[in-house]
N, C-alpha and C positions, 0 to 999 in steps of 0.2 A: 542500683547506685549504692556506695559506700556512705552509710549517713551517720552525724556524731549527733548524741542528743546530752546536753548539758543542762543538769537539773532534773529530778526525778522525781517531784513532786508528782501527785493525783494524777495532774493532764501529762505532764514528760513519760512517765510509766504508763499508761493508754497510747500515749503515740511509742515508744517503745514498741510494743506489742502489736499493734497495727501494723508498723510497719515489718516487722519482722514476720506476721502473716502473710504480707504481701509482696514476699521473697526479697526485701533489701538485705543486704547487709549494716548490722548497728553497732556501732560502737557507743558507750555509755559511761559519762562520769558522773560523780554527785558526791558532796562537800562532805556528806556522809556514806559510809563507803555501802554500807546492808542494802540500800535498792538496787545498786549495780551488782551485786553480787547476786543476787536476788534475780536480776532478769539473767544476767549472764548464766543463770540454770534454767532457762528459755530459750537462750540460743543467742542472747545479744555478747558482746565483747568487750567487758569491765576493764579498763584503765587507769592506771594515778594519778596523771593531771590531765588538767585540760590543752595541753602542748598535745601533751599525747593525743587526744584525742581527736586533735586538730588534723595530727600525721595521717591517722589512720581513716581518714573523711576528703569525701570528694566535697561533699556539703556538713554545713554545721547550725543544728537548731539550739538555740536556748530558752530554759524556761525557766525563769527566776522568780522570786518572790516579787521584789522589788528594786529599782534600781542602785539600791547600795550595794546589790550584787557583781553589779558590772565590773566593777576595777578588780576583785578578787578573780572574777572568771576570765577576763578579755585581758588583763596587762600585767606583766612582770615577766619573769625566768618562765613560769611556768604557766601562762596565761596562754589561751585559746591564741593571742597572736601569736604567742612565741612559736608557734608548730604551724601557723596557719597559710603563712606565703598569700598566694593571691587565691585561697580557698572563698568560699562565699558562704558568708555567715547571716542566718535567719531568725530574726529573735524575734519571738512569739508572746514574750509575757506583755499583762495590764501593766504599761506604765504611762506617763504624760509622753506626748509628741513630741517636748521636748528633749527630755530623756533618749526616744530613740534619735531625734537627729543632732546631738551632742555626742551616742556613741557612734551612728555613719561617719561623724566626721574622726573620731579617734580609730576606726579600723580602717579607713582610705589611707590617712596618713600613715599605715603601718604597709599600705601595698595591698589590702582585702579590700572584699565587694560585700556589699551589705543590703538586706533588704526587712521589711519588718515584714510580717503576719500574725499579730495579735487574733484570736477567734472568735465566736459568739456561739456557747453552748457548755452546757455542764458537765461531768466528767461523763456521765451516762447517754450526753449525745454524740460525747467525743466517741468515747466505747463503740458505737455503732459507726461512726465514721461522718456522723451529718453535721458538724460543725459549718460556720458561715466564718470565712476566710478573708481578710479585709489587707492585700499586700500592698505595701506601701514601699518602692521602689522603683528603676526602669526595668523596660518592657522586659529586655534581654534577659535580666538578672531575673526575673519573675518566673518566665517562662522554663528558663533551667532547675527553678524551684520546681516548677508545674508538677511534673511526675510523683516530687513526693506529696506535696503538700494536696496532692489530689488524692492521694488513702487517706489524710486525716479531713479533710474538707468536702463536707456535700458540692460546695461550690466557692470556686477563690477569686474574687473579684481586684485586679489591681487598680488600686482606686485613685492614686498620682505619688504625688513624691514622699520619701520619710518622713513621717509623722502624720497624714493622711488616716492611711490606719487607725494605728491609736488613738485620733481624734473620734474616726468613727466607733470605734470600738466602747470610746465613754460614751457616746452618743447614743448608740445603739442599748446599752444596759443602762441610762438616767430613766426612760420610763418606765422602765420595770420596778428600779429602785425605789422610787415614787409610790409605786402600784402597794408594795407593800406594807409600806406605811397607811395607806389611803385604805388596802383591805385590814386591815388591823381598825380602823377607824371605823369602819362598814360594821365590821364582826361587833364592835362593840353594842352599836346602837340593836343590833337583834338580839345580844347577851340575855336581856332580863325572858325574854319570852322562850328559851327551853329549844330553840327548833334543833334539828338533828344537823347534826356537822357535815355528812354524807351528801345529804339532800341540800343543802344551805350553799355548799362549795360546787353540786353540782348545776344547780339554779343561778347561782354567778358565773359558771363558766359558758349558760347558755347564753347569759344576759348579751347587749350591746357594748358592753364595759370590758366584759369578761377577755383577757389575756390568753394568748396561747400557754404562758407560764400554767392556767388553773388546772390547763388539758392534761399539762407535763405531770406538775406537781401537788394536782389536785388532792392526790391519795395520801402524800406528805400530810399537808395543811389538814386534811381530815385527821391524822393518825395526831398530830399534835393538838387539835382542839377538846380531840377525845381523852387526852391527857398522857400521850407517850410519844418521846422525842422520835423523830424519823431520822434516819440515818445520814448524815453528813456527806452532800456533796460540794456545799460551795457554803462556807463557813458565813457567817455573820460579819466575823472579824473581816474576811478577804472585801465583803460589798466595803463595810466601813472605810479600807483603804482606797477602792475604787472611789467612792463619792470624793472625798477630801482631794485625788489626780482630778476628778469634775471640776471640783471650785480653784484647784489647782490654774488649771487650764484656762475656766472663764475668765480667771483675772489678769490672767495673760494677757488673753483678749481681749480686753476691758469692758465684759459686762457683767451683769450683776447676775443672778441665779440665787432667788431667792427659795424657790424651794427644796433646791440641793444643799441650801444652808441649813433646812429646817431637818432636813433629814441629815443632816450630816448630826446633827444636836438630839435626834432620838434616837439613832444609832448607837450616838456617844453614850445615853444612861444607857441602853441595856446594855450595852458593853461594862460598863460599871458595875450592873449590877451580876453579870456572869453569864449573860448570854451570848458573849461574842464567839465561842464557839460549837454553837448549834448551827441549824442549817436554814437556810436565807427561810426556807418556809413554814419555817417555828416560829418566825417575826410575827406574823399578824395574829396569831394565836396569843403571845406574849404579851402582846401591847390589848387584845380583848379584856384579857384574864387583871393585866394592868390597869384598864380603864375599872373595872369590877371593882380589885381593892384597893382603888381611890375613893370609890363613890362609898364603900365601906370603913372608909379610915382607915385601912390596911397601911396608907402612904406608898 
């Protein structure tokens, strides 16, 4: 299949590449022109807009930051619609529900088919292809995705109509979000007694508490307790915009979410203080080391 991929951040450049392992052909655009050029010395096929992009696509994924990308990508002269006709476009980034089903309805009106699959996993489960797939669409429209979105997804579940997805996709990462706060909290109270970080993160990942994250990112959360940052797969900054689409969402729905408030507010200082872009599992380390020079007058 001929696939465009629009947006070449971390995950857009892994599914790039993936798919282009798995003999599609890819067309590639991004607002900045060095990633597409970049793969297009891979084998993908770098374009100037996203019209273009559109022509050259039986199907069309995007991966955006956040939704103030949309109107730049999908409308004008040289918007994703302008090229798109009745192509069918698959847009994969964390945004609110409502978000995706505000643009279903502005690419119908244009004559396109729309379906979401926001995913659950970090660039490095992407990289292997085991991402969990959550498409929110009809069946039809899904099933014509099927083929691709089955190289980037262990398994792609169409879960009901636009914004389904998304909804599951906050869902699915609030208790994790949670977890690191709550392990930051853990680390602290064993701070004064010396135990070894190795041993500490792997006796929490045995526990009944312990997350599949401890299995993932176990070796991060050591490397940063030991005192050296681990390598950046999923920033600080990105959870921080994900929780706020949380409380987004809950007030939508009119309930309350008091502990995605709470973490929406320790998020917010380490973000202040410079940690928004380290990687999600430099957080509990932070907030230990935190708890330390408070109890020291550090502030």
């Amino acid at each position: 299949m001929r696939v465009g991929i629009a947006g070449l951040g971390k995950m857009g450049r892994v599914f790039t590449e993936r798919l282009l392992a798995a003999g599609h052909e890819v067309a590639v655009w991004n607002r900045s022109p060095g990633p597409a050029e970049e793969l297009a010395g891979k084998g993908a096929t770098a374009v100037k807009t996203p019209a273009d992009l559109a022509r050259a696509s039986d199907l069309v994924i995007t991966v955006v930051t956040d939704d103030k990308a949309f109107p730049d990508v999908y409308e004008g002269p040289k918007g994703l619609l302008a090229g798109g006709g009745g192509k069918l476009f698959v847009e994969m980034s964390t945004v609110s529900p409502a978000a995706h089903q505000a643009l279903e309805k502005t690419v119908a009106a244009a004559g396109g088919r729309f379906i979401e699959c926001p995913v659950s996993g970090s660039v490095a489960v992407a990289r292997e292809g085991r991402c969990l797939g959550f498409a929110g669409g009809s069946k039809e429209d899904v099933d014509f995705a099927r083929p691709v979105l089955d190289v980037l997804c262990r398994q792609v579940d169409n879960v009901g109509p636009v914004g389904a997805g998304a909804a599951l996709k906050l869902a699915i990462n609030l208790p994790l979000l949670v977890y690191w706060q709550a392990l930051g909290e853990a680390l602290a109270l064993c701070e004064p007694y010396g135990f070894d970080p190795k041993f500490l993160i792997d006796l929490f990942a045995e526990s009944t508490g312990g997350p599949n994250a401890l299995k993932t990112r176990g070796a991060s959360i050591v490397s940063s307790l030991s005192g050296t940052e681990p390598a950046v797969t999923a920033a600080l900054d990105t959870l921080a915009k994900d929780v706020k689409l949380m409380l987004e969402t809950a007030a939508a729905q009119g309930h309350p979410s008091p502990l995605v408030e709470t973490i929406d507010k320790t998020f917010g200082r380490a973000q202040k203080l410079g940690r928004g872009g380290t990687d999600c599992s430099a957080y509990p380390a932070y907030w230990a080391k935190k708890g330390k020079d408070e109890r020291a007058g550090g502030g």
